[in-house]
N, C-alpha and C positions, 0 to 999 in steps of 0.2 A: 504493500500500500504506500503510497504519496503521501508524504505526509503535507497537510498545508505549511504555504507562505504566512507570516504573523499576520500581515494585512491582513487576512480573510480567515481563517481556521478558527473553527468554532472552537478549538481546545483552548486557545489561550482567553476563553471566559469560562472556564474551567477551571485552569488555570490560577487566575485572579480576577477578583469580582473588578479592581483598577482600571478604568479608559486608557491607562496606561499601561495592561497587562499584555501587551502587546512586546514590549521591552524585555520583560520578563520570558515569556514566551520563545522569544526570538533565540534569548541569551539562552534556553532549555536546547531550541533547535541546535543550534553552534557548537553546544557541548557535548548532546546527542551524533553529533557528526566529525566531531573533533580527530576522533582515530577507530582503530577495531578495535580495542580495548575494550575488557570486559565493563569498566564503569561507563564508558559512553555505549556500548549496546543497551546496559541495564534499561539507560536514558531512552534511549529509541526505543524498544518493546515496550517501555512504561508511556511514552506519548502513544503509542501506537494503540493500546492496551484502552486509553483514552477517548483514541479516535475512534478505532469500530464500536466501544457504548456509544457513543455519540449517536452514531449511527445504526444504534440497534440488533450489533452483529453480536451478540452477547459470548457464544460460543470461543468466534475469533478473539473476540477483546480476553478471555479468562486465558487463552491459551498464550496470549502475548505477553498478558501479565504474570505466568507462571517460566514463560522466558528470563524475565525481569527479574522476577526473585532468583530464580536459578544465578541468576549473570552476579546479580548484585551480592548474592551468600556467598560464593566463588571469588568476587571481588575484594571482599572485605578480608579473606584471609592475609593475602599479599598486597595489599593497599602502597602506594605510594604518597606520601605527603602530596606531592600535585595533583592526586585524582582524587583528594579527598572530597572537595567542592561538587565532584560529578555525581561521586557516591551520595552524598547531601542529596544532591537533585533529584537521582534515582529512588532514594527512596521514598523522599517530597511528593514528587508525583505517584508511584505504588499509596502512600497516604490517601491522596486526594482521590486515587481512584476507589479507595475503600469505606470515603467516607459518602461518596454518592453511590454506594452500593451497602448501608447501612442496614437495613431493613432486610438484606439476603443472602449476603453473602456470610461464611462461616469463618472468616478474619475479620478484625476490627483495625480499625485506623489507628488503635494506640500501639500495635506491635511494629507497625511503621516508624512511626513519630520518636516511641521509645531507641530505634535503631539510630534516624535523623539524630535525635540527642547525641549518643554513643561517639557517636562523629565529631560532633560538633566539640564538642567537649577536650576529645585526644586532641584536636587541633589551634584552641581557640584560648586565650589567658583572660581574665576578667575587662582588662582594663585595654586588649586592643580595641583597636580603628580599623578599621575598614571603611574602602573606596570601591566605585566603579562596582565594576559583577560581582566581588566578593561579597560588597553591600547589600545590593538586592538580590544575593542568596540570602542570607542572613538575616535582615530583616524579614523578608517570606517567610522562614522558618519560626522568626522572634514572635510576627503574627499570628499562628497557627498556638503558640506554646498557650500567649496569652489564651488565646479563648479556648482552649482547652483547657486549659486551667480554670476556667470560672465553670466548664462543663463538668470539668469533674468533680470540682468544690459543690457541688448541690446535686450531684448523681449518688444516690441513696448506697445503693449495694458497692463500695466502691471496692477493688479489688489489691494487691500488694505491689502490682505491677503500676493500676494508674497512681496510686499514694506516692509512689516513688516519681513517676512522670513529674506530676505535678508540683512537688518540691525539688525537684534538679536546677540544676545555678544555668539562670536566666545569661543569653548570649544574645548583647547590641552591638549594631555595627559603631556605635559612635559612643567617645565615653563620659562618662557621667556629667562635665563641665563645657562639654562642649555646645557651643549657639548652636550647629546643625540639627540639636535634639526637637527645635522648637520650630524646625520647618516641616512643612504635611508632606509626608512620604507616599503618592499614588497608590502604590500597594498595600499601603497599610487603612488607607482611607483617612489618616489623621496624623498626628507626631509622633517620632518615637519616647519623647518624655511625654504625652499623655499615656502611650500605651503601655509604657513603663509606671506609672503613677495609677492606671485599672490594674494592672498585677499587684502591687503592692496595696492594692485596695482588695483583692479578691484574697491576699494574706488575710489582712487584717479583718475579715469577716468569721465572726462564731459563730455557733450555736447560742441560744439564749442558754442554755443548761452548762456552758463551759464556766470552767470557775477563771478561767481570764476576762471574760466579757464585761466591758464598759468596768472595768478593774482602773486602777491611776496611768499603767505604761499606757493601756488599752485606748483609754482616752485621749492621753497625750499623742499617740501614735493614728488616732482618727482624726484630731482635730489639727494635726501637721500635713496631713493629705488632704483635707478639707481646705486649709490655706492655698495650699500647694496648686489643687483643681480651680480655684474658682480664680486664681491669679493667672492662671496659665495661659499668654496668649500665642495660640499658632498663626505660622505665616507661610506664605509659599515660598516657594526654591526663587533666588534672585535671577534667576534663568529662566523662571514659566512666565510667560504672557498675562500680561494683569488685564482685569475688566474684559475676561472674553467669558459665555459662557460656561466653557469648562472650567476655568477658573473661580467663577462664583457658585459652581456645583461644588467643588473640591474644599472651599473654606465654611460651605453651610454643612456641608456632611460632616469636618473634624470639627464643625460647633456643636455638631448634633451630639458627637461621639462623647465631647465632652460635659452636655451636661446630663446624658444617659449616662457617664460616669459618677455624677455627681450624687444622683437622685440611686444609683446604686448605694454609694459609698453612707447618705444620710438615709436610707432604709436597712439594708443589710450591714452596713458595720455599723454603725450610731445609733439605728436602732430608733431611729424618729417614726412616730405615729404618720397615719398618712394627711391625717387632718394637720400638720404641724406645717408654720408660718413658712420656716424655710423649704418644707419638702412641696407643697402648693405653689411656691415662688418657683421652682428650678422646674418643676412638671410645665406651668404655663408659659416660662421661657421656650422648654421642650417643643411643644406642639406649635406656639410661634415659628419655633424652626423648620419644623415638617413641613408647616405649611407654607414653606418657601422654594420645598421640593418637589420636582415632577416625580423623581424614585429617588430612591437610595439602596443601593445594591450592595450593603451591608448588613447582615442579619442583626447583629448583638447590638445595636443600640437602636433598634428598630422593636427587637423582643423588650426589653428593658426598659422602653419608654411607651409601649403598650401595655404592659403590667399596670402602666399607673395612670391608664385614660380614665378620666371623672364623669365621663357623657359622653351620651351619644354620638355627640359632634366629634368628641374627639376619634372614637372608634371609628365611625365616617372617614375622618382625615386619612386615616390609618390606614383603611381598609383602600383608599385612593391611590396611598404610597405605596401598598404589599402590593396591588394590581399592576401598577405600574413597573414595581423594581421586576417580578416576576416576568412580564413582556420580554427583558433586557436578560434574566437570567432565569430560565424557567426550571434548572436543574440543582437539585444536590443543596444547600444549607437554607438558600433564599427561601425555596419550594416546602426545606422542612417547617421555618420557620413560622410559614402562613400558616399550617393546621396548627403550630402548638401555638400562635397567639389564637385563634376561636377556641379551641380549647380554654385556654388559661379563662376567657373571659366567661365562659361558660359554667366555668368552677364557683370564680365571683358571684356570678348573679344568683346559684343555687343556693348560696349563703346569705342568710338575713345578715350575721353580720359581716365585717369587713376580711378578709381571710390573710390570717399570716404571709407576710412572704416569704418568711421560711420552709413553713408550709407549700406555699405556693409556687415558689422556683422547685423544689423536691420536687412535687409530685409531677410539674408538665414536663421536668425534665429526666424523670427517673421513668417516662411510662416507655420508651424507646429499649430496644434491644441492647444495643449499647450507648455509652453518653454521645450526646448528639454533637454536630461539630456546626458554630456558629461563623464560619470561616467566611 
């Protein structure tokens, strides 16, 4: 099979939900074609693997992707420091094909991801830098952690394998002090210091029955990421084109992101009622934002700020934006996201009163086969 050109190949919205996933994509092509080496085969089988789902060829697509694993388990014996980034890729994509085959297939997306880790890790020290494609591997990968991480923070049965995913030492391409954290990265949908400041928020979330919870650190450590969020302002790359379109798509989407982080961070870590001044202020900022979008082809601050629609109208909003994002991407997390927000709201209204949202993230998120991927 041909695999498509980035212009047109419906895998690279597969891919990344990004207008700029095109980049990404491209950089997947290039490494997939690099040499015969088994990491750049793994790469091809795994787009390939990609492409006949796409297409419905289901049979072809499993047999591609057990190519893929074969290449990539083979690979990783003998790994060379340069082929590590392909190995990344390879298994990135094997992930991503697991997680839009959630509901059937008998592998899950975290024995991927956990691999991706493994990688990442032998390769990577806390405080490098990354440029150019080492960047947007990385960040791709840094993306996937975060929201996996908040899936499996609130997935009920959680196993020894995700426990460990989900506390393994977080890999950014840029480090801690640096300005480039506060420009909105395409593929992430937003900054890398917001989506580093929702990880250290999806930390700091308990249980109400934990004996840490709203404790002296506990407080001090919600109310320095509360500073942190609501000061934070992103900006684009001094390189993107101001006031076009895609441009004011790109900065209402990492506004969105951020104050669906926010109205996370003061319901599940602080622990604010829903009637409460601040948690009402940051919801109707929220839905001001929506409603400045045609879509948003990001699931997790889309789930997150549906949890806390007060009315109909807002549901309406919502159900305007799922319609729309879904046209643009009708597969794999966008797709899941629609049914578990009707759901979610369905649970709500069953209940005279207000329904925990500890509660409430559990159960739409625990009724799935495996934790769902908000990618």
């Amino acid at each position: 099979m041909e695999i498509g050109l980035p212009a047109w190949s419906p895998v690279a919205r597969l891919v990344s939900s990004s207008q700029s996933g095109d980049d990404l994509y491209g950089l997947l092509v290039r490494m997939s074609f690099q040499d015969e080496t088994l990491p750049s085969l793994a790469s091809r089988y795994a787009i390939s693997a990609l492409s006949y789902q796409h297409l419905a060829m289901d049979q072809t697509a499993v047999m591609h992707q057990t190519r893929a694993i074969r290449a990539l388990q083979t690979a990783i014996e003998t790994v060379a420091p340069s082929e590590c980034m392909q190995l990344m890729a390879a298994s990135m994509l094997l992930n991503i094909y697991e997680t839009l085959n959630f509901d059937t297939s008998e592998l899950s997306w975290s024995i991927f991801f956990c691999g991706t880790k493994r990688i990442v890790n032998l390769v990577t020290k806390t405080d490098d830098t990354f440029f150019g494609d080492e960047a947007l591997i990385i960040d791709w990968i840094f993306y996937h952690d975060v929201m996996y991480k908040f899936s499996i923070r609130h997935w009920r049965e959680k196993n020894t394998d995700q426990i460990l995913l989900a506390s393994q030492r977080k890999v950014l391409s840029k480090a801690v002090f640096s300005p480039e954290r506060q420009v909105i990265v395409p593929i992430l949908g937003c900054s890398l210091e917001l989506l580093d400041l929702l990880c250290q928020t999806i930390d700091a979330v308990y249980e109400p029955d934990d004996p840490n919870y709203q404790s002296e650190s506990h407080l001090k450590q919600v109310r320095s990421l509360e500073i942190r969020l609501k000061s934070l302002q992103q900006r684009q790359s001094l390189v993107s084109p101001l006031n076009t379109p895609d441009s004011t798509q790109e900065t209402t989407v990492a506004e969105l992101y951020r104050l669906a982080a926010i109205i996370y961070l003061l319901r599940m870590a602080k622990g604010e009622p829903d009637n409460a001044k601040s948690v009402l202020q940051v919801v109707h900022q929220a839905y001001e934002t929506l409603n400045r979008l045609d879509y948003c082809e990001r699931p997790w601050p889309l789930f997150v700020v549906a949890l806390e629609a007060r009315s109909e109208e807002h549901r309406r909003d919502m159900l305007r934006v799922l319609g729309k994002s879904l046209e643009k991407r009708p597969l794999g997390p966008m797709a899941l996201v629609n049914r578990m927000i009707p759901d979610a709201w369905t649970q709500q209204d069953l209940r005279e009163a207000a329904v925990d949202p500890f509660t409430l993230y559990g159960m739409i998120i625990s009724r799935h086969r495996v934790p769902p991927c908000f990618t």
